[in-house]
C-alpha positions in Angstrom: 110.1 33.3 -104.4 107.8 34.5 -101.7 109.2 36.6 -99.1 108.4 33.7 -96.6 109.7 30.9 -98.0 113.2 33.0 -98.0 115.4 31.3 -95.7 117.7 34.0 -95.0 114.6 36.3 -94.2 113.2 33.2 -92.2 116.2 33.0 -90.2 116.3 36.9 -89.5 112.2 37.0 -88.5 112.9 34.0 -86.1 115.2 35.9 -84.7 113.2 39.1 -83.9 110.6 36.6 -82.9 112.7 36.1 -79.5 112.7 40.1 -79.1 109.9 42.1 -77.6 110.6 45.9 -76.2 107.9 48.6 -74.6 108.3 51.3 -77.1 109.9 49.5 -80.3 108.9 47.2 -83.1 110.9 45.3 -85.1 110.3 43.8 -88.4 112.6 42.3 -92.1 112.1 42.5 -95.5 114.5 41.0 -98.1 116.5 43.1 -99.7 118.1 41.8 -103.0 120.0 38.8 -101.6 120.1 40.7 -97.7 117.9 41.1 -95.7 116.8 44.9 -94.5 115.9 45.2 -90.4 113.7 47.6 -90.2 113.2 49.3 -86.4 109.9 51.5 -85.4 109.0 53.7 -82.6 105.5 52.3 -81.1 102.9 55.3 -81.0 105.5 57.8 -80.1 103.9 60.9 -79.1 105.8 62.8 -81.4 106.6 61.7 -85.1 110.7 60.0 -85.0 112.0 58.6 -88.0 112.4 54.5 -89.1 115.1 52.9 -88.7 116.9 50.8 -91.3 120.2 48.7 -91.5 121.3 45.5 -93.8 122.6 42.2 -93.2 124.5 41.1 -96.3 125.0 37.5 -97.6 128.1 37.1 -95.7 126.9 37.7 -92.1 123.6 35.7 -92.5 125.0 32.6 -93.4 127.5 32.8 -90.6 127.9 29.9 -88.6 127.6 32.5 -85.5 124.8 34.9 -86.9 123.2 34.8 -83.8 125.1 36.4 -82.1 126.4 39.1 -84.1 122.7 39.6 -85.0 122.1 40.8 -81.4 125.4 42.5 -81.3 124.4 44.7 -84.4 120.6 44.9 -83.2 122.0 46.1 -79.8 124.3 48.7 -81.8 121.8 50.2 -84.1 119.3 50.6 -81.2 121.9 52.8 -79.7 122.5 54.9 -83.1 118.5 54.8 -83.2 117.9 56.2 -79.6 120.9 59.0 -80.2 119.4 59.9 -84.1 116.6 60.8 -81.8 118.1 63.6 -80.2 116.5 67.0 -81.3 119.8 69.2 -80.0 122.8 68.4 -78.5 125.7 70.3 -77.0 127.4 69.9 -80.2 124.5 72.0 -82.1 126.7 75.2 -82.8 124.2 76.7 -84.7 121.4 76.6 -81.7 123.9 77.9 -78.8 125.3 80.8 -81.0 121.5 81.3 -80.9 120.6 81.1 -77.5 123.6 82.5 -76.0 124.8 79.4 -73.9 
């Protein structure tokens, strides 16, 4: 079945579709009978990891998928943005290193 004509996919692209940020891009692929959202940093100036997360059977064919589509989009940006984080105050290693 082409990836298109994949309703569960269909449903999560039509959903992205009503999503549009600055520095992010968002896109789906299926993944076995999921769906994989797949989250990208636009041009960043500095290379930053892709994100990934699934949406199983189960929440897709929820009667209420929409919103707990944007609730789990909304959570994953947040675990995206901190993932970006190149040193916190919890890096032990790097302030035994420095001093502070």
């Amino acid at each position: 079945m082409p990836e298109a004509a994949n309703p569960r996919l269909e449903r999560v692209l039509t959903q992205l579709r009503l999503y549009e940020h600055p520095l992010l891009d968002f896109s789906a692929r299926r993944k076995g009978e999921g769906v994989e959202v797949i989250i990208q940093f636009k041009n960043p100036p500095v290379p930053v990891h892709t994100y990934y997360f699934d949406l199983h059977e189960r929440d897709l064919d929820h009667p209420q998928f929409e919103w707990s589509f944007q609730r789990q989009l909304y959570d994953c940006l947040h675990d995206y943005l901190v993932e970006m984080f190149i040193r916190t105050p919890q890096d032990r290693a790097e302030r035994r290193r420095t001093g502070l």
